[in-house]
DOVEX-524989 format. One record per residue: residue number from 1; x, y, z of N, C-alpha, C in turn. Coordinates in pm, whole numbers, plus 50000, padded with zeros to 5 digits. Example, Ala and Ser with C-alpha at 12.3 -4.5 7.8 and 13.67 -1.06 7.14 Angstrom:
2
seq nu nv nw cau cav caw cu cv cw
1 51319 49431 50780 51230 49550 50780 51320 49670 50780
2 51285 49775 50708 51367 49894 50714 51290 50003 50787
***
This chain:
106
seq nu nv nw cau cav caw cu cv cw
1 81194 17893 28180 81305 17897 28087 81434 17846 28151
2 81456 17903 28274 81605 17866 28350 81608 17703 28352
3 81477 17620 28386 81492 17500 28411 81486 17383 28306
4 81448 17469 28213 81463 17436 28048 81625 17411 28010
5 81678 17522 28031 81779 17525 27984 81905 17437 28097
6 81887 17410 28212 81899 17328 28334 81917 17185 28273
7 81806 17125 28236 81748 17027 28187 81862 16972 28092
8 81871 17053 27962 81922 17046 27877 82095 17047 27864
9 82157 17103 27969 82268 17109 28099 82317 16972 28109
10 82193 16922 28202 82240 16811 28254 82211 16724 28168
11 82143 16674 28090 82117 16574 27982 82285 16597 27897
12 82325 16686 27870 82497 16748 27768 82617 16672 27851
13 82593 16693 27981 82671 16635 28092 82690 16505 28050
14 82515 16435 28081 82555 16329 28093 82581 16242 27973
15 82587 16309 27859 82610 16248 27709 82733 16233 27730
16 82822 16328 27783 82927 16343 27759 83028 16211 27861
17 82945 16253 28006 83018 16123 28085 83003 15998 28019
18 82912 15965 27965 82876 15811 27856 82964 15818 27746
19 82968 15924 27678 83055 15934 27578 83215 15845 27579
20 83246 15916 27705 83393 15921 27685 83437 15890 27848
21 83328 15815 27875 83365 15711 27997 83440 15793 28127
22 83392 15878 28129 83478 15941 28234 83469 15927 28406
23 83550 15983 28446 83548 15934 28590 83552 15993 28690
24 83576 16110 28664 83659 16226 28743 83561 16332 28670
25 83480 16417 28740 83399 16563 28711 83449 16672 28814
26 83537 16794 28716 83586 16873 28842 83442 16969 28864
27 83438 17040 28935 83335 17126 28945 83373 17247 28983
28 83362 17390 28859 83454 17539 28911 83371 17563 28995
29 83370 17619 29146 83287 17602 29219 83181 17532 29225
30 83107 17597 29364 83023 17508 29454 82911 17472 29332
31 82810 17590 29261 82706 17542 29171 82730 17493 29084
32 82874 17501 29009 82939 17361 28917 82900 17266 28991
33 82948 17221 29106 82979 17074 29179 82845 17006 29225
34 82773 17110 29281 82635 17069 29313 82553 17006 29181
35 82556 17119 29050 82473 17040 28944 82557 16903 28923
36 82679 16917 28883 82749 16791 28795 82709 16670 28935
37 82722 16639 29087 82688 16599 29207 82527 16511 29122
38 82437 16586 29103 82284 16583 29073 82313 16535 28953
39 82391 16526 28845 82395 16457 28701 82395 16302 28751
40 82541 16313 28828 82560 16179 28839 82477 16101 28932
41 82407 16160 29039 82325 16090 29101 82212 16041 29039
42 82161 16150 28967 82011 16125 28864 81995 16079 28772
43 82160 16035 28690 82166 15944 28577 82201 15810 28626
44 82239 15792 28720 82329 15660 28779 82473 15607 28748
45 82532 15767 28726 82691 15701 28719 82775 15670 28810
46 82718 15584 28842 82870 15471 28958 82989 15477 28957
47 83082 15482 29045 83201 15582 29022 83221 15637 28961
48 83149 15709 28933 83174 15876 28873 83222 15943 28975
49 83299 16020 29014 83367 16112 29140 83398 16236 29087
50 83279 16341 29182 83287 16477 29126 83360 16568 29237
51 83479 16655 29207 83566 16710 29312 83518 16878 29287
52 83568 16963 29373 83548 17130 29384 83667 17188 29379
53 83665 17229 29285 83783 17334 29265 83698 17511 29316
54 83793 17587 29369 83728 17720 29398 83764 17788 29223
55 83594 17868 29206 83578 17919 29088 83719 18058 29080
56 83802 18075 28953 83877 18194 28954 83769 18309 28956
57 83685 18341 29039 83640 18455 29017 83703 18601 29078
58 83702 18713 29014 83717 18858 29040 83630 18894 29196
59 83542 18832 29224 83431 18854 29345 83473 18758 29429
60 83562 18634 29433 83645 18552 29534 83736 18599 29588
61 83760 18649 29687 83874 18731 29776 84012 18639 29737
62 83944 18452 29790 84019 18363 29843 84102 18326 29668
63 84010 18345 29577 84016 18268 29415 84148 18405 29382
64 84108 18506 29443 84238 18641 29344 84337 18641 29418
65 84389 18556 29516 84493 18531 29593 84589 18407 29570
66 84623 18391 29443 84723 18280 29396 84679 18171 29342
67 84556 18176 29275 84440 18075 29202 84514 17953 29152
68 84609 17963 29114 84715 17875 29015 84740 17787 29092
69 84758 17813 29240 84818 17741 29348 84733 17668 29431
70 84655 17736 29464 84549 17680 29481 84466 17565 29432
71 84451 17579 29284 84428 17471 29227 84501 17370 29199
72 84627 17408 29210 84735 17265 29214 84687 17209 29301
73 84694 17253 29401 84709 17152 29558 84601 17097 29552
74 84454 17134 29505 84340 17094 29544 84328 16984 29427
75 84349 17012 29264 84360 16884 29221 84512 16769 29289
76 84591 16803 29352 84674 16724 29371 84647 16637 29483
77 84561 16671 29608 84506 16655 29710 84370 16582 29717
78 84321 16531 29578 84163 16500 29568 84225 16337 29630
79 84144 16291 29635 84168 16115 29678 84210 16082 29573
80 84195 16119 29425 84261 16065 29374 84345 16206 29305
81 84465 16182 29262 84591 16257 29227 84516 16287 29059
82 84427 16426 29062 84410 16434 28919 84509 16510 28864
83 84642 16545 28920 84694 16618 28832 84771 16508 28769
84 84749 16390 28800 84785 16284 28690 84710 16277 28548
85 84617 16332 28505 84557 16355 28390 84595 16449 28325
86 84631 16584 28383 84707 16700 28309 84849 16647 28261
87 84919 16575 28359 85098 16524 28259 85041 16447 28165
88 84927 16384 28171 84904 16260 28085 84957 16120 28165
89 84938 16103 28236 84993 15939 28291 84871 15850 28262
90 84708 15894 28268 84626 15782 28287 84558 15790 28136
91 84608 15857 28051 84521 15907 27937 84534 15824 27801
92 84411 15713 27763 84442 15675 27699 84386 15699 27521
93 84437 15662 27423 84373 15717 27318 84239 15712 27283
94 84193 15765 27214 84029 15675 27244 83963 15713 27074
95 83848 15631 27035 83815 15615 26917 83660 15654 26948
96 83620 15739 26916 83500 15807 26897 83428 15832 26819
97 83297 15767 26774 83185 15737 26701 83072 15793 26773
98 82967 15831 26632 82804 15832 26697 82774 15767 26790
99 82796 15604 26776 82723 15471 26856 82800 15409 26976
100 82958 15430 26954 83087 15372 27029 83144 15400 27080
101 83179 15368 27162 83353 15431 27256 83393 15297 27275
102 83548 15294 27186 83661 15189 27239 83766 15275 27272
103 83829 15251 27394 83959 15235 27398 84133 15191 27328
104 84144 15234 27280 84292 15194 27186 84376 15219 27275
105 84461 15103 27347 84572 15137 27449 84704 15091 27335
106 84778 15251 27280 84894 15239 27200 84985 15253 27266
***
């Protein structure tokens, strides 16, 4: 059942990276990063770049010690600057169909 539902995981993933062309996969912790890691290797998404954020968990000593901050620095610190996607600097509109993905740069 677990690998059923695994399966079905990563197949959602990777609809979604095709979907909407993405580039950047954060991963809330390590078993986030490891599966989404295994999407993109096993589907073949080529620069696809998957980063680790530490999960906010209640059972993370390190995660209940200023999480907010933490995650700034670590998306701000990836090779690439994703907290450029949260202001919106790289985000462009996009037109989404069953069959399509275009880009609309307004």
């Amino acid at each position: 059942m677990r690998e059923q539902i695994l399966k079905l995981c990563d197949e959602t993933l990777s609809k979604v990276l095709t979907i909407y062309q993405v580039g950047h996969v954060v991963g809330l912790g390590r078993y986030a990063e490891q599966r989404a890691k295994k999407v993109v290797e096993n589907y073949g998404f080529e620069g696809v770049k998957v980063h680790f954020l530490i999960h906010p968990s209640p059972a993370s000593p390190a995660a209940n010690s200023g999480w907010n901050t933490l995650a700034m620095k670590a998306l701000e610190q990836a090779d690439t600057d994703l907290l450029k996607y949260i202001r919106g600097e790289e985000i462009d509109t996009m037109t989404v169909d069953a069959n399509t993905v275009t880009n609309n740069e307004n």
